[in-house]
Backbone as CSV, one residue per row, in Angstrom:
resi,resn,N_x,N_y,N_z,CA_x,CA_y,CA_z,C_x,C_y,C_z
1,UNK,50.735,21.511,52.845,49.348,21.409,52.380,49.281,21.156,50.874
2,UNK,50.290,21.665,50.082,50.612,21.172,49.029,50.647,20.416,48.469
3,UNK,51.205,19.737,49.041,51.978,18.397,49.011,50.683,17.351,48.756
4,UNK,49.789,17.474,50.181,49.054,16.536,50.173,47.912,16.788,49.304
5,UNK,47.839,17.809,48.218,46.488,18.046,47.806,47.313,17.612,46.352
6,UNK,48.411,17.468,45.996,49.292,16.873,44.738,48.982,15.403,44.702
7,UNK,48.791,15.152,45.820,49.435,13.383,46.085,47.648,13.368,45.779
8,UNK,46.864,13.615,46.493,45.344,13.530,46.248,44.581,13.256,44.722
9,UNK,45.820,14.102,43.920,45.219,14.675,42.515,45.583,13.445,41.601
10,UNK,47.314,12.876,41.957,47.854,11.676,41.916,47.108,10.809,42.457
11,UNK,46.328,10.628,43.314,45.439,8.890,43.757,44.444,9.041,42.747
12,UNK,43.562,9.920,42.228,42.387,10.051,41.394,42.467,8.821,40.394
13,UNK,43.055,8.989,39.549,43.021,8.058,38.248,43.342,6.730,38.390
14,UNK,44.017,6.605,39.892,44.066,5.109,40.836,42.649,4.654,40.851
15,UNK,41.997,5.368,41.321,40.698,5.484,42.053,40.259,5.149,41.426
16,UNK,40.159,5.678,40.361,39.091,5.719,38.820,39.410,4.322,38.307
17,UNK,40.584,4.274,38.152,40.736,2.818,37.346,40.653,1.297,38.130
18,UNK,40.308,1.643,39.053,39.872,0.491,40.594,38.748,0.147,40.320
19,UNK,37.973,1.309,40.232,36.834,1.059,39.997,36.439,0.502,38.970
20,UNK,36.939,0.983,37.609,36.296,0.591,36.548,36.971,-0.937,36.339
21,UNK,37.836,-1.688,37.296,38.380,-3.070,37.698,37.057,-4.244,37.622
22,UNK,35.855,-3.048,38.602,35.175,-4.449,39.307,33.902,-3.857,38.463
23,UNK,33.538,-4.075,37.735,32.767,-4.121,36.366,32.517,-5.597,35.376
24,UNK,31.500,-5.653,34.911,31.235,-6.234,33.567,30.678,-5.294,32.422
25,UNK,31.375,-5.993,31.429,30.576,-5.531,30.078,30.355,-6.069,29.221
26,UNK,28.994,-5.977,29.010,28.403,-7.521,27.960,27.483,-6.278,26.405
27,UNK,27.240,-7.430,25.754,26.956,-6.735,24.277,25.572,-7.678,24.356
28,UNK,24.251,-7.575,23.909,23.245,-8.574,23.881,22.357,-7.827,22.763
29,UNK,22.520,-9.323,22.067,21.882,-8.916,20.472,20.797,-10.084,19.955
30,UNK,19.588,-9.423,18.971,18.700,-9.849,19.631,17.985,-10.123,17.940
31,UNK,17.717,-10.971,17.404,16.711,-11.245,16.093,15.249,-11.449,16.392
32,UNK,14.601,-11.218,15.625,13.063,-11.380,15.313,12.815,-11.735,13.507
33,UNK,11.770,-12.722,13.811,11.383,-12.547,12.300,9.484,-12.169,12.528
34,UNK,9.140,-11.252,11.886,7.928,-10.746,11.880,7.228,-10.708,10.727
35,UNK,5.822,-11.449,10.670,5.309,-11.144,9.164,4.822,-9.604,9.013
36,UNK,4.822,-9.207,7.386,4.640,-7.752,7.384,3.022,-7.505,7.430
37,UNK,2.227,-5.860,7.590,1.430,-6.560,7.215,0.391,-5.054,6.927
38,UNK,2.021,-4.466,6.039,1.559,-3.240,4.946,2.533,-3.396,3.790
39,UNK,1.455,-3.386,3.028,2.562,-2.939,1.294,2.443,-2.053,0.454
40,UNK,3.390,-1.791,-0.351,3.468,-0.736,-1.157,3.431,-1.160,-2.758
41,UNK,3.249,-0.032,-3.376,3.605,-0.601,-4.951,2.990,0.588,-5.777
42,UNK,3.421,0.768,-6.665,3.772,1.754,-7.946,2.990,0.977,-9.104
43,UNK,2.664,1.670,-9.727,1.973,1.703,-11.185,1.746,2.519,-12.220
44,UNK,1.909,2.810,-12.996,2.333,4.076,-14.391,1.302,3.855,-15.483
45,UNK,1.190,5.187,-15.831,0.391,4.645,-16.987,0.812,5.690,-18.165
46,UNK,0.605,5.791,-19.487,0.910,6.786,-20.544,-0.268,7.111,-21.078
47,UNK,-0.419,8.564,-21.210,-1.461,9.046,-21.830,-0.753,9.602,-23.452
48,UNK,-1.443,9.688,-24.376,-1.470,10.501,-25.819,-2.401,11.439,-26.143
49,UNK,-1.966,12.265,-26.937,-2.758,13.303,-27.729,-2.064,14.175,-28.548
50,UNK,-3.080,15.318,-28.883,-2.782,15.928,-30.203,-1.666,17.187,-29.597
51,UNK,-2.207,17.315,-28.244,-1.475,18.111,-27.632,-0.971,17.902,-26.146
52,UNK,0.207,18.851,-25.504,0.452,18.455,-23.695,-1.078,18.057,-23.423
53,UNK,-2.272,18.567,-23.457,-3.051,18.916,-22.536,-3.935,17.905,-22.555
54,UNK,-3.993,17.411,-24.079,-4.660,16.008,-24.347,-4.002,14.734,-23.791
55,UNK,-3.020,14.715,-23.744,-2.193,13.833,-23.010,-2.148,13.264,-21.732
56,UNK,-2.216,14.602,-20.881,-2.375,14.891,-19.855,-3.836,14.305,-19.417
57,UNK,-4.635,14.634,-19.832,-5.796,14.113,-20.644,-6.405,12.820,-20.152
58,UNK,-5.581,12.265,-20.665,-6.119,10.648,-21.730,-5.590,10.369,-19.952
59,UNK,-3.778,10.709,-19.787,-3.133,10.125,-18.539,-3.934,9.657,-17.336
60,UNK,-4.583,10.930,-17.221,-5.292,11.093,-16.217,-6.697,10.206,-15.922
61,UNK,-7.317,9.797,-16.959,-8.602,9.284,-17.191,-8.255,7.853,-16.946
62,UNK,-7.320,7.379,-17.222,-6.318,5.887,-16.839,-6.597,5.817,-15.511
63,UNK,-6.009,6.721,-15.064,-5.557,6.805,-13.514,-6.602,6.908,-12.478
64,UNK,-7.709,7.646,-13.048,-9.209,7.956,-12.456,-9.537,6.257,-12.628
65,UNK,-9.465,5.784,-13.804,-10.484,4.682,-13.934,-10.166,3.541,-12.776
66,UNK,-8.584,3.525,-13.226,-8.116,2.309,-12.227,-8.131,2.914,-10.531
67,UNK,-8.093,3.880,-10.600,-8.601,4.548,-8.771,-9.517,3.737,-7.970
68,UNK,-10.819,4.118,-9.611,-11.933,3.828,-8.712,-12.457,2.290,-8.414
69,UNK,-11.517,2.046,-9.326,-11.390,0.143,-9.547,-10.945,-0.365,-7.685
70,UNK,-10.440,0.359,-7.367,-9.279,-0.023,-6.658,-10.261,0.586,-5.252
71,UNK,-10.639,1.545,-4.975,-11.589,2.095,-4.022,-12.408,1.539,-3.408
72,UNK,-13.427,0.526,-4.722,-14.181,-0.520,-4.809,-13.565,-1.486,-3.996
73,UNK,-13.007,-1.913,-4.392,-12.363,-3.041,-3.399,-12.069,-2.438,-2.285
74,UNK,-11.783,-1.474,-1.530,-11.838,-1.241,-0.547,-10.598,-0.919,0.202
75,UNK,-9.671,-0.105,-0.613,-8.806,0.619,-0.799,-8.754,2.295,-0.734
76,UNK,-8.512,3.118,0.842,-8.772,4.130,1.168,-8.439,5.625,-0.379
77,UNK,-9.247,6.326,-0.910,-8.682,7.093,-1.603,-7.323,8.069,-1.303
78,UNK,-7.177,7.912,0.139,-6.056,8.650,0.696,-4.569,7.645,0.599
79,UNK,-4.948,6.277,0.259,-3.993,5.643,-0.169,-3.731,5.348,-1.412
80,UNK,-4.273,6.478,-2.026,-3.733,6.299,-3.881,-3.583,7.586,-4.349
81,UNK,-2.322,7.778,-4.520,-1.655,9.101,-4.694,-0.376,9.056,-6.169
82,UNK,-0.458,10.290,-6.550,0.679,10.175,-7.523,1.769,11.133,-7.108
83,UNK,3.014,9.764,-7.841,3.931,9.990,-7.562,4.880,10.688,-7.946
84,UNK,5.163,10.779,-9.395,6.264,11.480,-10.369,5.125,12.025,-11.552
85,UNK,5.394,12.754,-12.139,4.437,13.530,-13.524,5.679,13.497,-14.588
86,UNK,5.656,13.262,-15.721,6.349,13.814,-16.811,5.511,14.323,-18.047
87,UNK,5.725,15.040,-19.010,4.945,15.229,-20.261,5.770,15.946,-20.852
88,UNK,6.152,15.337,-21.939,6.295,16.022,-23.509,6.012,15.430,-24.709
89,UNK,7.135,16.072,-25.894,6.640,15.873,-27.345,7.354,14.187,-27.580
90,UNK,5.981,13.321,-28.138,6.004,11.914,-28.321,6.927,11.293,-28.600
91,UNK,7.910,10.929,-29.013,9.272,10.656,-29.886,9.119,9.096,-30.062
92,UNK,8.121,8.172,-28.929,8.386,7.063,-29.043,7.444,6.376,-30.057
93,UNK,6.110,6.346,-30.150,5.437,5.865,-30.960,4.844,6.975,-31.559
94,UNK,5.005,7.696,-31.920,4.674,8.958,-32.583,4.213,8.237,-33.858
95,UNK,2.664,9.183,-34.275,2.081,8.176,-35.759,2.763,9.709,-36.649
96,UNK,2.843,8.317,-37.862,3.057,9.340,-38.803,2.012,10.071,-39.617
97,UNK,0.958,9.542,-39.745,-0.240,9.860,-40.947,-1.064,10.773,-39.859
98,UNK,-0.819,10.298,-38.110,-1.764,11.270,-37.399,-1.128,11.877,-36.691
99,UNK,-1.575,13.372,-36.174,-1.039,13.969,-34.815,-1.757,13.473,-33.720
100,UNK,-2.587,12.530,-33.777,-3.194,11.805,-31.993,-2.519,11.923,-31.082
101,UNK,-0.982,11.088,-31.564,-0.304,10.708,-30.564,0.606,11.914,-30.705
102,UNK,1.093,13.318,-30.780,2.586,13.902,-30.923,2.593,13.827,-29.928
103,UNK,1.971,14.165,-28.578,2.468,14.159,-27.310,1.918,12.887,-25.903
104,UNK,3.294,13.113,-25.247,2.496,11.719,-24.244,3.230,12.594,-22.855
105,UNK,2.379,11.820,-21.881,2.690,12.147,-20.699,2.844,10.759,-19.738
106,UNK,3.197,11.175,-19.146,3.535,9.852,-17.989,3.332,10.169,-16.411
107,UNK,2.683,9.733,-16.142,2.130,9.131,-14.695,2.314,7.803,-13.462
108,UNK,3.230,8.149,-12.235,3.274,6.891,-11.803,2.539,7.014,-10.890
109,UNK,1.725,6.851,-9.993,0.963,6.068,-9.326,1.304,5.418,-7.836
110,UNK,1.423,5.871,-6.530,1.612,4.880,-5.345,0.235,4.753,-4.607
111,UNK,0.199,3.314,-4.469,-0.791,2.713,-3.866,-0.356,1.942,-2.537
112,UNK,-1.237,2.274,-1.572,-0.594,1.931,-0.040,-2.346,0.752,0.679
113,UNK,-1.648,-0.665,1.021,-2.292,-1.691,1.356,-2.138,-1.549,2.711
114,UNK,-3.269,-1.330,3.530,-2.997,-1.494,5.023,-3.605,-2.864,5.416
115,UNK,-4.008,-3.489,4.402,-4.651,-4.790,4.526,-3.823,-6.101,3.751
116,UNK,-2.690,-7.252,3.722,-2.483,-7.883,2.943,-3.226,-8.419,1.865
117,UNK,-4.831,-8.787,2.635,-5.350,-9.512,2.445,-6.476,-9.030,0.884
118,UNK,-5.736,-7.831,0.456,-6.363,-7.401,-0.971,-5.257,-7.249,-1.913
119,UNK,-3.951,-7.409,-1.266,-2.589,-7.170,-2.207,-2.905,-8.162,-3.915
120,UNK,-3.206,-9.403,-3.520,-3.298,-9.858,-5.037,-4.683,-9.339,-5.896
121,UNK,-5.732,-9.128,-5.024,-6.890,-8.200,-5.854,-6.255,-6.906,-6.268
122,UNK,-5.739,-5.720,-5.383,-5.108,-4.810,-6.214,-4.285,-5.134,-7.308
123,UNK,-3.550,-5.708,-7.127,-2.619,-5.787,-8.415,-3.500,-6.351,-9.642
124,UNK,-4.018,-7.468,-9.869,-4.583,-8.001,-10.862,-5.667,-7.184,-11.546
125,UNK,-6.265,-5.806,-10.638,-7.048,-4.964,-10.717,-6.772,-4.006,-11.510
126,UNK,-5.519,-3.384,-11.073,-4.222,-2.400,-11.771,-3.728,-3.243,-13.251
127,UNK,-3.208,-4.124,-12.738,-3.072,-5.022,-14.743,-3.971,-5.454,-15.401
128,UNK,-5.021,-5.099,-15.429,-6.171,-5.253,-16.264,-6.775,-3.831,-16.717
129,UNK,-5.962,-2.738,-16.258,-5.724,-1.789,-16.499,-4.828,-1.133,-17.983
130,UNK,-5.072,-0.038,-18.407,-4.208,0.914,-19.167,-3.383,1.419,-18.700
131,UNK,-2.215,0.231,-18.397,-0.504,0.626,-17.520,0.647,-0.014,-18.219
132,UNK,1.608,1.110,-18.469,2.616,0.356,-18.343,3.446,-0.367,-18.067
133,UNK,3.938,-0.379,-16.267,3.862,-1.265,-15.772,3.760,-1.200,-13.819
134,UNK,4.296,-2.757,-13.238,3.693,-2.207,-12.047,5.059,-2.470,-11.169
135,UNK,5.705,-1.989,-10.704,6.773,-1.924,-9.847,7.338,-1.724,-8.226
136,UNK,8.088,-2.015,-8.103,8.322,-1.431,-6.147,7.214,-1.845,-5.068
137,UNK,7.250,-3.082,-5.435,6.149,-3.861,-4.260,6.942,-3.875,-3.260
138,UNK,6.998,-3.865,-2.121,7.449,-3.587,-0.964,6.564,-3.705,0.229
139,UNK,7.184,-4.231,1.535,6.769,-4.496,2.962,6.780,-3.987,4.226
140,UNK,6.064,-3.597,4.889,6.827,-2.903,5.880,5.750,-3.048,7.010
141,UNK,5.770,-2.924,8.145,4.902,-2.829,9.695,3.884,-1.728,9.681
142,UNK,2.431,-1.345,10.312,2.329,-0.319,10.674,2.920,0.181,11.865
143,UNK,2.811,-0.912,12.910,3.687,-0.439,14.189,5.279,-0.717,14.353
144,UNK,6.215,0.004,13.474,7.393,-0.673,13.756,8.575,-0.286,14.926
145,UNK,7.637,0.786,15.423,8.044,1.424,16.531,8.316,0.623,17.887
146,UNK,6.921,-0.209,17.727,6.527,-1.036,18.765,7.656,-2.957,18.653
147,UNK,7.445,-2.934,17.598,8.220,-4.134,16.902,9.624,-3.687,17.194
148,UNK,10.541,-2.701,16.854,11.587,-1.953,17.157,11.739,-2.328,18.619
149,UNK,10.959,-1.880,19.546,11.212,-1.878,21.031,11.292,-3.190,21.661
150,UNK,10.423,-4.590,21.175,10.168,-5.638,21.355,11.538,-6.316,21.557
151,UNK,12.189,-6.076,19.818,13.564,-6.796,19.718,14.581,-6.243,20.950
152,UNK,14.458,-4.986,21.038,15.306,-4.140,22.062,15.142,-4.572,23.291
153,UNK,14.062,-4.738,23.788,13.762,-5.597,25.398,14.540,-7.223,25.139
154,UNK,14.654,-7.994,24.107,14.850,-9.436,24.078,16.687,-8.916,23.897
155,UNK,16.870,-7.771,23.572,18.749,-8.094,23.280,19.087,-7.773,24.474
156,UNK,18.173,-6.726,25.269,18.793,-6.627,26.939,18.544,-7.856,28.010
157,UNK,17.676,-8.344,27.874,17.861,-9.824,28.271,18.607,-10.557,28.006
158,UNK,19.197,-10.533,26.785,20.135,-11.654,26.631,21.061,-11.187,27.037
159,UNK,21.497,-9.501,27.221,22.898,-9.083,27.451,22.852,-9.398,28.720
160,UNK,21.419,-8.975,29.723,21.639,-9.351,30.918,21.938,-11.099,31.777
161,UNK,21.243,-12.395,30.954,21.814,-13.230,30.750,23.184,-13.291,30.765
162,UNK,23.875,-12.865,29.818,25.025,-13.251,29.704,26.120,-12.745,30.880
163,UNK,25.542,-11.777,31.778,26.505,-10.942,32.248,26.494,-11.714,34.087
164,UNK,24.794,-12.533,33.840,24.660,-13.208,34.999,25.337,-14.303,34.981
165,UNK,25.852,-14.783,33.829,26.440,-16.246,34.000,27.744,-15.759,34.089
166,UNK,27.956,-14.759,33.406,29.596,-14.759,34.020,30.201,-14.490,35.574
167,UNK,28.980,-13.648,36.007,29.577,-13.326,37.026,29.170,-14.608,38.385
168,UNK,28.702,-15.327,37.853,27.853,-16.952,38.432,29.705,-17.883,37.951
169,UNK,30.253,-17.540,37.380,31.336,-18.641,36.962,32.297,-17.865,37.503
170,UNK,32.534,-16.946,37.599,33.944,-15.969,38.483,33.269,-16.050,40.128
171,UNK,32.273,-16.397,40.392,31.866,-16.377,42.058,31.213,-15.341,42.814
172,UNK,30.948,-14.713,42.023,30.871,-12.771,41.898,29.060,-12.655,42.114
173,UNK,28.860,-11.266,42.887,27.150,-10.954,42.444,27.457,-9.761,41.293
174,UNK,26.338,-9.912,40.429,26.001,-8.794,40.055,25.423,-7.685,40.620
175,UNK,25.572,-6.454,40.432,25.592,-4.857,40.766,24.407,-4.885,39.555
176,UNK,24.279,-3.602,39.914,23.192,-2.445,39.400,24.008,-1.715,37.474
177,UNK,23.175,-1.837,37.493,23.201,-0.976,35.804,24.459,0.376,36.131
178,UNK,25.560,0.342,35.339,26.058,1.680,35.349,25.754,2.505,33.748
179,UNK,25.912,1.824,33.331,25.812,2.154,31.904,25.292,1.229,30.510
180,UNK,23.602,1.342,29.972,23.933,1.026,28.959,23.079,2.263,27.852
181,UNK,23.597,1.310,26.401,23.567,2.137,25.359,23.396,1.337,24.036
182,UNK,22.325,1.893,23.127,21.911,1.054,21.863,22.708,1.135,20.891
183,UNK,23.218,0.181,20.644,24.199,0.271,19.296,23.373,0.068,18.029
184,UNK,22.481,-0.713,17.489,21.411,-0.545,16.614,20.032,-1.638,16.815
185,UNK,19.393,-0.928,16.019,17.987,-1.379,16.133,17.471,-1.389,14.384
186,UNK,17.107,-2.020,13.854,16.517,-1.858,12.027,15.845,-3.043,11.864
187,UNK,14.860,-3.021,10.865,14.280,-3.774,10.294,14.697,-3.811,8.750
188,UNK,14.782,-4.869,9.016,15.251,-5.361,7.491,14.298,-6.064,6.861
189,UNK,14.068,-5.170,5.252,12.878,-5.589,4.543,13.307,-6.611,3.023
190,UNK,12.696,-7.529,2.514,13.071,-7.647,1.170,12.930,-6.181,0.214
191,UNK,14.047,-6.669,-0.847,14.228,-5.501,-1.319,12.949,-5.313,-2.636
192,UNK,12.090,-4.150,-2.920,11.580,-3.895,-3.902,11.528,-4.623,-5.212
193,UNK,10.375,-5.626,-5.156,9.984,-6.459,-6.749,8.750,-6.186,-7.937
194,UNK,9.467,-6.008,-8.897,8.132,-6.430,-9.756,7.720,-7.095,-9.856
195,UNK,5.886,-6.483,-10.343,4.811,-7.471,-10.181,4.951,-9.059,-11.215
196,UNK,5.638,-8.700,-11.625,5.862,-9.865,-12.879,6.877,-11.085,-12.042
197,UNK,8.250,-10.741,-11.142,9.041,-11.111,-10.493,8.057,-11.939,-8.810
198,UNK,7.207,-11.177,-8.787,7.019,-11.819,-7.573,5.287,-12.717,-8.073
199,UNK,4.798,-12.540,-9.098,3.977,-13.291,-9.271,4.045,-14.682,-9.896
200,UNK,4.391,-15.452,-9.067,4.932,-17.065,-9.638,3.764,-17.794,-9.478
201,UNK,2.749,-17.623,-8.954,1.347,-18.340,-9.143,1.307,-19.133,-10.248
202,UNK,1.635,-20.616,-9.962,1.377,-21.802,-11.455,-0.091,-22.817,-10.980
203,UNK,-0.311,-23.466,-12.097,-1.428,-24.283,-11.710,-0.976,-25.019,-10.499
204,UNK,-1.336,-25.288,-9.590,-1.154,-25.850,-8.239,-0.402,-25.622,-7.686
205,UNK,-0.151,-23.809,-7.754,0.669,-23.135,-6.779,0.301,-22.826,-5.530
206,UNK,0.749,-21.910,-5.000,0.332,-21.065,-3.603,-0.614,-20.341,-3.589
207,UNK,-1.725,-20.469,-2.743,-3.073,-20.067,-2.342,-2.888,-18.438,-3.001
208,UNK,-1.524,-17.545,-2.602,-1.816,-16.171,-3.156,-0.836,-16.281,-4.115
209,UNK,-0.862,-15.643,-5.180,0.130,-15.035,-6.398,1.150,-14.301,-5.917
210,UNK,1.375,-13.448,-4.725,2.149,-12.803,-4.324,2.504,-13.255,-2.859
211,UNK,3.251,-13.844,-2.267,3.700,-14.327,-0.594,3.131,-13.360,0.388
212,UNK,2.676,-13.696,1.273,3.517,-12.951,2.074,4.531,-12.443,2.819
213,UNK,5.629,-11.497,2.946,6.711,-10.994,3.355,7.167,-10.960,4.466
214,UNK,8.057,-11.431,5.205,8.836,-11.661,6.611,9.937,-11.156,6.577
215,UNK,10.430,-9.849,7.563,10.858,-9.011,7.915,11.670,-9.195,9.135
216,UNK,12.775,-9.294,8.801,14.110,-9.312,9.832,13.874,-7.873,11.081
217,UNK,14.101,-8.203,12.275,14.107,-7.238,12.942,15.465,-7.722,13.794
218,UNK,16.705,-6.618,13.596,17.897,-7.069,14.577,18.166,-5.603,15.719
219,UNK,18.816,-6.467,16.555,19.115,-4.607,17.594,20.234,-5.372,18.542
220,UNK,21.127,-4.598,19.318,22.049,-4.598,19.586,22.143,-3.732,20.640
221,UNK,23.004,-3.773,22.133,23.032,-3.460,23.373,24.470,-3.254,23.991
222,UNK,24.379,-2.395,24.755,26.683,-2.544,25.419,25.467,-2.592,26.975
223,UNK,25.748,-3.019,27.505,25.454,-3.023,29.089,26.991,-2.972,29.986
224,UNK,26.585,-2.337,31.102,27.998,-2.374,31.714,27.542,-2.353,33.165
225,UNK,27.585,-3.322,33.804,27.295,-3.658,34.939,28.173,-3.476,36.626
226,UNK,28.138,-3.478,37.331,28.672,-3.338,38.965,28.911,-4.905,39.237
227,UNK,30.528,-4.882,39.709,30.569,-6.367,40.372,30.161,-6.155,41.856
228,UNK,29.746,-6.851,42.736,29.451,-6.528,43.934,30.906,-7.683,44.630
């Protein structure tokens, strides 16, 4: 009885590897290009005074003004938020004959576009402003969840494609799904520009001062299929 429950334990990994004989395994990978159609972007401003508090002050009254600049146009107040705070003693333009300026503070500013279609009014809105400068324009989806899943359905098609023609050229049917699994999924954005860098608007340029942004979406698949 031994014997035969040894020899049993010995066929297993026969078994196993028989099986995993009459299989396919295909990889199906999948691009998108999508226009974006939220942006981001940063803006700073410096306040002065005689003291932190005046500084703080002045900073702030910048930041109120260009807010409400920006509101106006039709820009949610829940999408204009600050980002970093600094304040101390002036060192950079510090007057000599006055204490106005001994202290400055600094303020940056994120502003969030759920609309493209005000991106060059904000900005030109903000630089007509009391700022230093305007930075980290950036692109991105509101639904990229959905965009994410899109590419993911088109790379399993293609994996499944591919796994039908092979088994169409070996003579073979395809089987049922044993195994698959996402190797990646990302959107790939241009990387973060200043407003100065991306505003190339010349006399008989492009309808906007700023493009709009197109966004790589790639994803990737292992499928492992049943030969019948």
């Amino acid at each position: 009885m031994k014997k035969i429950f040894i020899l049993l334990l010995l066929a297993l990994p026969l078994f196993a590897q028989e099986q995993k004989e009459h299989r396919i395994i295909v990889s199906g990978n999948a691009e998108m290009q999508v226009s974006a159609d939220v942006a981001e972007f940063t803006f700073s401003v410096k306040g002065v005074g005689a003291t932190l508090r005046g500084a703080v002050e002045d900073a702030a009254r910048k930041v109120q003004l260009i807010s409400n600049r920006l509101i106006k146009l039709g820009i949610p107040g829940k999408n204009i938020a600050t980002g970093s705070f600094y304040s101390a003693e002036n060192f950079g333009d510090k007057s000599f004959w006055s204490s106005a300026r001994d202290y400055q503070t600094k303020m940056e500013v994120f502003v969030r576009l759920d609309s493209l279609v005000l991106l060059d009014k904000a900005i030109f809105t903000v630089s007509e402003g009391q700022i230093e400068n305007i930075s980290n324009i950036s692109f991105s989806l509101k639904k990229a969840d959905t965009e994410k899943n899109n590419v993911l359905r088109e790379a399993v098609k293609k994996g499944k494609e591919k796994a039908e023609a092979m088994a169409n050229q070996l003579g073979v049917s395809l089987g049922g799904v044993v195994n698959i699994e996402e190797q990646f999924s990302n959107i790939y954005a241009p990387a973060p520009r200043t407003a100065r860098t991306m505003m190339l608007k010349a006399d008989g340029g492009t309808e906007n001062a700023i493009p709009a942004q197109t966004l790589t979406l790639q994803a990737a698949v292992r499928i492992i299929f049943e030969i019948k």
